[in-house]
C-alpha positions in Angstrom: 0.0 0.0 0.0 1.2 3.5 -0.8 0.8 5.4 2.7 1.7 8.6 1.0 -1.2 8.4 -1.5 -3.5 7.1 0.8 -2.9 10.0 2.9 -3.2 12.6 0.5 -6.7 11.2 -0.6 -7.5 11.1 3.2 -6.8 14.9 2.9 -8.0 16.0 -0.5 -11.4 17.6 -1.1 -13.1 15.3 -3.6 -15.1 16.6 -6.7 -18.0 14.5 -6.5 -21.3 14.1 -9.2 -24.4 12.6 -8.4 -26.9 11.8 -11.2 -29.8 10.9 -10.1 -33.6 11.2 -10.8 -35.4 13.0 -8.7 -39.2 14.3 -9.5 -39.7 16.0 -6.2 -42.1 13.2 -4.8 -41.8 13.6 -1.1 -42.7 9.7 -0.4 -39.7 8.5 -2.5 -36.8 7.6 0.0 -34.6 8.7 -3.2 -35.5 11.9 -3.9 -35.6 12.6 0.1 -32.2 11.4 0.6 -30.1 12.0 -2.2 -30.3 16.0 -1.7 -29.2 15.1 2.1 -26.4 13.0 0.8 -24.9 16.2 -1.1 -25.9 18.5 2.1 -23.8 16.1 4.2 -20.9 16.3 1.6 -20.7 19.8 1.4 -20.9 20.2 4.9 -17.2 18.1 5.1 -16.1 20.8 2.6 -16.3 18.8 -0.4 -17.2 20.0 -3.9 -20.1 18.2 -4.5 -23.1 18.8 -7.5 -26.3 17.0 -8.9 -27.3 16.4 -11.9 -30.9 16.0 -12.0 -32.3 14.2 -15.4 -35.8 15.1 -14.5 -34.4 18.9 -14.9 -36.5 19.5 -11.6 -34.9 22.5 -9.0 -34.2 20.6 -5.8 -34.7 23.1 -2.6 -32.0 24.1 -0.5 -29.1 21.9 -2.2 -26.3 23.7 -4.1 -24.5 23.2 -7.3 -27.4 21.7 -9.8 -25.8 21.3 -13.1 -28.0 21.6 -15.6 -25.4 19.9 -18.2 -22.8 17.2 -16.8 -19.8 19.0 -18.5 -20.8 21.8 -16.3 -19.3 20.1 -13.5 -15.4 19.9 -14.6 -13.3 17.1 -14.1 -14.7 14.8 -11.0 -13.6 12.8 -9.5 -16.0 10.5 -9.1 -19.8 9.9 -10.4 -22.4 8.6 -8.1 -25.4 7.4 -10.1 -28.6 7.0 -7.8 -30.8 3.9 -8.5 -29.9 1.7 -11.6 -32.8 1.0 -13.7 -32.8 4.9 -15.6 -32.4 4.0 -19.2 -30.8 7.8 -19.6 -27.8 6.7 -17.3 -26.8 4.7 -20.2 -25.9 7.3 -22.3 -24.5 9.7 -19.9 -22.3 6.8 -18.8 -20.3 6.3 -21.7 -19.2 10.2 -21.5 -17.5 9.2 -18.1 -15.8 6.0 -19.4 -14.3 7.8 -22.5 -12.3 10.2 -19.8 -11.9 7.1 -17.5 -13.3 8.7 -14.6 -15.0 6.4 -12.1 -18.3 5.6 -11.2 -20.7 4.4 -8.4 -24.0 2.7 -8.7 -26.2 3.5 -5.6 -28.9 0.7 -6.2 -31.3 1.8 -3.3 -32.1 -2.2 -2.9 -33.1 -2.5 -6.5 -30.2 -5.1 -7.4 -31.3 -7.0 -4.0 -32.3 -10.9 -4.5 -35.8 -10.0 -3.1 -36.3 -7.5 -5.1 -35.5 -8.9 -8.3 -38.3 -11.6 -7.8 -41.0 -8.6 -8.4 -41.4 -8.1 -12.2 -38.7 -11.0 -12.3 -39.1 -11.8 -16.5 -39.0 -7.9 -17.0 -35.8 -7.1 -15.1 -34.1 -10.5 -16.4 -34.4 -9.0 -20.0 -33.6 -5.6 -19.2 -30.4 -6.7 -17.1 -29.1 -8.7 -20.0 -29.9 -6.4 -23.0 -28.9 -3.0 -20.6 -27.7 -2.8 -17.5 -25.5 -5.6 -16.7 -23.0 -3.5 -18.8 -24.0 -0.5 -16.5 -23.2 -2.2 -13.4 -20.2 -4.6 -14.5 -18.0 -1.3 -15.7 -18.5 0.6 -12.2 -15.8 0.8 -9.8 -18.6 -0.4 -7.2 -21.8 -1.2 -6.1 -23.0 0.7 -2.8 -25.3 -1.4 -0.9 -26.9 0.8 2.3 -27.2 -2.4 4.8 -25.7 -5.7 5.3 -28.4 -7.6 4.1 -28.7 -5.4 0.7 -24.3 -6.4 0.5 -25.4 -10.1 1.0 -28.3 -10.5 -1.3 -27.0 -7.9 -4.3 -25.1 -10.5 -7.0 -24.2 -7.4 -9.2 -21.1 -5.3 -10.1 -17.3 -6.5 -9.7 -17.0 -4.8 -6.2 -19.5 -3.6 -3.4 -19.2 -1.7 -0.1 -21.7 -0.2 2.5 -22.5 3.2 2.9 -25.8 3.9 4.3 -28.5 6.5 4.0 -28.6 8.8 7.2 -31.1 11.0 9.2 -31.1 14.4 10.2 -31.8 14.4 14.3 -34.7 16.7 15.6 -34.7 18.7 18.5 -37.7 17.3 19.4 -38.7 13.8 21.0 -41.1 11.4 22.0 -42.1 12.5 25.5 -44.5 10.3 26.9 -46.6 6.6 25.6 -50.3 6.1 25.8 -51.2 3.8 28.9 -54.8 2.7 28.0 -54.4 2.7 24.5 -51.4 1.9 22.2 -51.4 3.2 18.5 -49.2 1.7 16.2 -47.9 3.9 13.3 -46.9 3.1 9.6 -46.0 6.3 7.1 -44.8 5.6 3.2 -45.9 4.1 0.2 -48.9 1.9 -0.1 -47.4 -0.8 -1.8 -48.7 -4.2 -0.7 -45.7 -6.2 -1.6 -42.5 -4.0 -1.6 -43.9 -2.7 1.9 -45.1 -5.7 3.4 -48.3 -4.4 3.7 -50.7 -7.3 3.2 -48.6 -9.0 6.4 -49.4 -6.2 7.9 -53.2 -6.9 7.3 -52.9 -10.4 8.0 -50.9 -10.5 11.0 -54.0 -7.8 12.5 -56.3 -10.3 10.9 -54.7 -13.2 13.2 -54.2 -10.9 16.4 -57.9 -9.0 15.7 -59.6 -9.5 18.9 -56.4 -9.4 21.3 -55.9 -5.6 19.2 -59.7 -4.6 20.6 -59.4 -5.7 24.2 -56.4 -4.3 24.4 -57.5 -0.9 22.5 -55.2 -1.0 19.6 -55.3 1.1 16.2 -53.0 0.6 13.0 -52.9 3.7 11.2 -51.7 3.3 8.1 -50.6 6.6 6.1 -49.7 7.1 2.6 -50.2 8.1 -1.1 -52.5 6.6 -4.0 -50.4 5.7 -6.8 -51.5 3.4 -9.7 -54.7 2.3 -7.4 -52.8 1.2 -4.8 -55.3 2.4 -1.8 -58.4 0.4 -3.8 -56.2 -2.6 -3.7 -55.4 -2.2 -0.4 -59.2 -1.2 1.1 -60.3 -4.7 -0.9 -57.5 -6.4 1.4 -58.8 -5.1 4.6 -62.0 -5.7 3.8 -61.0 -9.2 2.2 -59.6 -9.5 6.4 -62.6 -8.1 8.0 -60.2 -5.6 9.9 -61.2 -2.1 8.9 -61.9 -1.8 13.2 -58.4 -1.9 13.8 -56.6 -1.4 10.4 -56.7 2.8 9.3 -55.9 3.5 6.1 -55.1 7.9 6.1 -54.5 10.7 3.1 -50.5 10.9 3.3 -48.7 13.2 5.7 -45.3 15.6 4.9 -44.3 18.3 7.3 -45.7 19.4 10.6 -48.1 17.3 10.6 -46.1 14.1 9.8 -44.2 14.9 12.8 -47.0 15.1 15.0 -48.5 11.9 14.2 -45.3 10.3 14.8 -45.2 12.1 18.0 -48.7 11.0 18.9 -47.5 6.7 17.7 -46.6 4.5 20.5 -44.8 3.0 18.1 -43.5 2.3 14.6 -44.0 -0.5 12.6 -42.9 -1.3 8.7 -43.1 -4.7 7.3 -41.3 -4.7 4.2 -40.5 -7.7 2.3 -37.1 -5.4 1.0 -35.3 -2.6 1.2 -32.2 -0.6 1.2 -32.3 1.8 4.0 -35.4 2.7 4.7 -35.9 6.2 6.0 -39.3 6.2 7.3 -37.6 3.6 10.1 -34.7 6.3 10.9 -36.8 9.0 11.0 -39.1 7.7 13.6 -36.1 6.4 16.0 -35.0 10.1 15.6 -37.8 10.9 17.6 -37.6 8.2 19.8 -40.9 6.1 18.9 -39.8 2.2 18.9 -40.0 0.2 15.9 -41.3 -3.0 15.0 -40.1 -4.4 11.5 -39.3 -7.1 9.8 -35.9 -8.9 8.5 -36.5 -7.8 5.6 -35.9 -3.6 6.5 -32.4 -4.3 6.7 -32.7 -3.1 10.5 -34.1 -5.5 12.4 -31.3 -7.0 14.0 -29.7 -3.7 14.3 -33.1 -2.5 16.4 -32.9 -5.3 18.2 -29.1 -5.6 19.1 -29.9 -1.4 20.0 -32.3 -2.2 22.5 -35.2 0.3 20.4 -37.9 -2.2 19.4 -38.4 -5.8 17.5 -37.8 -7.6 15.0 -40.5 -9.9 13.5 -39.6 -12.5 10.3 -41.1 -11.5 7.0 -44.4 -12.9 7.1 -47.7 -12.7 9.3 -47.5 -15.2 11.8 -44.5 -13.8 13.4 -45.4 -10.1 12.8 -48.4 -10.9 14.9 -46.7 -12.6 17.4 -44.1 -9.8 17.7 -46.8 -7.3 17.6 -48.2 -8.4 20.7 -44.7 -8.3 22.3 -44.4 -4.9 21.8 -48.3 -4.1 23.3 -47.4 -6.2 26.1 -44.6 -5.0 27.1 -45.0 -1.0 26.8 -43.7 -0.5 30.0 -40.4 -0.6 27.9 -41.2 1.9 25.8 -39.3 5.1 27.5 -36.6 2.8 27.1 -36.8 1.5 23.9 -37.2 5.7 23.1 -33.6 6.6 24.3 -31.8 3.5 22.7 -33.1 4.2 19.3 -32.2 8.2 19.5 -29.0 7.2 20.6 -28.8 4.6 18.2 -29.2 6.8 14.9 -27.2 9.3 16.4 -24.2 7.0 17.2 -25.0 4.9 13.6 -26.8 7.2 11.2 -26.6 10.9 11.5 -26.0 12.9 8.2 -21.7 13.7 9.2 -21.1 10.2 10.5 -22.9 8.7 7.1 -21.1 11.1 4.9 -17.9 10.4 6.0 -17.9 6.9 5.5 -19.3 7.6 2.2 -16.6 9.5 1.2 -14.0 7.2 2.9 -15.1 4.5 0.5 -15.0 6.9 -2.5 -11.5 7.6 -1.8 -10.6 3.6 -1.4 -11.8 3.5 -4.5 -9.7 6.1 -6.4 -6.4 5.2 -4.3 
């Protein structure tokens, strides 16, 4: 190893690109977290820009390139997501001037993941993208399990996504009542949500005796809500299953503040934020294997983690009602947790640490 150069790059502001696709939807962990990414960057002094191929103006991030040769000379490219067919062209600019790029999947390159619309991304890897992924310096997966189950690329490393923490918490738990909080997309099967329905299906009387509500918050997108109200219904749980208009802003931070705690069932993932954001303000978490977290949570003391399917998401689910007298606790060990594990400078720099690995 040459200490010299690896010290210098240790030292050396980077030029760092992100490409990415972002169309300003507030629900999409991508175009949430990619414009913290570059904060985060910046914020360690680095010159880093975006170029947005939606062409939409991102709030509060600077340096948005409207043309990539705006950006001079880089030093490295981080693409966000895979499946953009206008990466493919922009790529081949980069790898004429053999300047290095990353491939951020966000848990689209996972094994699990690749199972939904299976024939469709089979094709589409072989006739495009395999050639995308196979000519980048790396793959960066944002949890263990997305490194484990992602078969792509010649290299990978983990970087995660982070959180910003509030300076506001969770400050006391219902004691007659205990309502249980999901907030993101309404997608049945990337989200886990129909084992969310049938593990309330299988715990439906013990969730009225003991005065429990699932509120369930999120967008309609391609009928999504009509497919999920004919699931509830299908269940017979529309007592104790809520299905809400989606939430941003204040008022998504109050009805996390008003959750006794968290839960996501996801069948996979990559990091999801919606998970982070809620430890932030202290509310324990219930979630499956399949979040990438669950050990994590678990091993942190700041909630559960059930198995990707209903039985033990009820089971676990009853844990957490059970035993609420935990829950002040579970609230410190997950703020401390994301703190310690997932705030924006910790995140960045091992971002940037890998970057540099990479160029060495």
């Amino acid at each position: 190893m040459d200490l010299q150069k690896d010290a210098a790059w240790k030292e050396k502001n980077m030029r760092i690109l992100h490409i990415a696709y972002l169309d300003g939807d507030p629900f999409s962990g991508v175009c949430v977290v990619v414009p913290q990414h570059i904060r985060a960057q910046q914020e360690l002094g680095h010159e880093t820009a975006i170029y947005n191929v939606d062409n939409v103006r991102i709030d509060g991030v600077n340096c948005q390139i409207d043309d990539i040769g705006d950006f001079k000379d880089p030093d490295i490219v981080i693409f966000q997501e895979c499946y953009r067919k206008e990466y493919l062209k922009i790529v081949k600019e980069f790898r004429a001037k053999g300047i290095p790029y990353v491939v951020i999947p966000h848990g689209e390159l996972s094994d699990e993941a690749q199972k939904k619309k299976h024939l469709k991304k089979v094709a589409a890897n072989f006739l495009l993208f395999n050639r995308f992924t196979g000519n980048a310096a790396a793959i960066q997966c944002l949890s263990q399990r997305e490194f484990d189950t992602t078969h792509f690329g010649k290299k990978k490393f983990i970087a995660t996504n982070g959180v910003y923490i509030p300076g506001i918490r969770k400050e006391s738990f219902n004691k007659d009542k205990t309502n249980i909080v999901y907030i993101g997309r309404l997608d049945a099967f990337h989200k886990g949500l129909d084992i969310l329905i049938d593990a309330a299906k299988i715990n439906h009387d013990r969730l009225i005796s003991s005065n429990t509500v699932i509120n369930v918050y999120g967008p309609d997108f391609e009928g999504r809500l009509a497919h999920l109200l004919e699931l509830v219904g299908e269940a017979d749980v529309s007592d104790v299953v809520k299905l809400h208009d989606p939430v941003t802003g204040d008022k998504k931070i109050s009805i996390l503040l008003d959750a006794d705690f968290f839960i996501q069932t996801s069948r996979f993932e990559g990091m999801p934020l919606g998970i982070l954001e809620a430890l932030s303000y202290g509310i324990p978490c219930l979630v499956t294997r399949g979040t990438t977290l669950g050990e994590k949570i678990e091993g942190a003391g700041c909630g559960l983690m059930a198995e990707t399917e209903p039985v033990s998401v009820a089971e676990k689910m009853m844990q957490m009602i059970e035993g609420r007298d935990r829950f002040s606790e579970m609230s410190d060990n997950g703020i401390k947790f994301v703190e310690e594990n997932f705030s924006w400078n910790v995140v960045a720099q091992e971002a940037v640490r890998n970057y540099s690995e990479l160029l060495r």
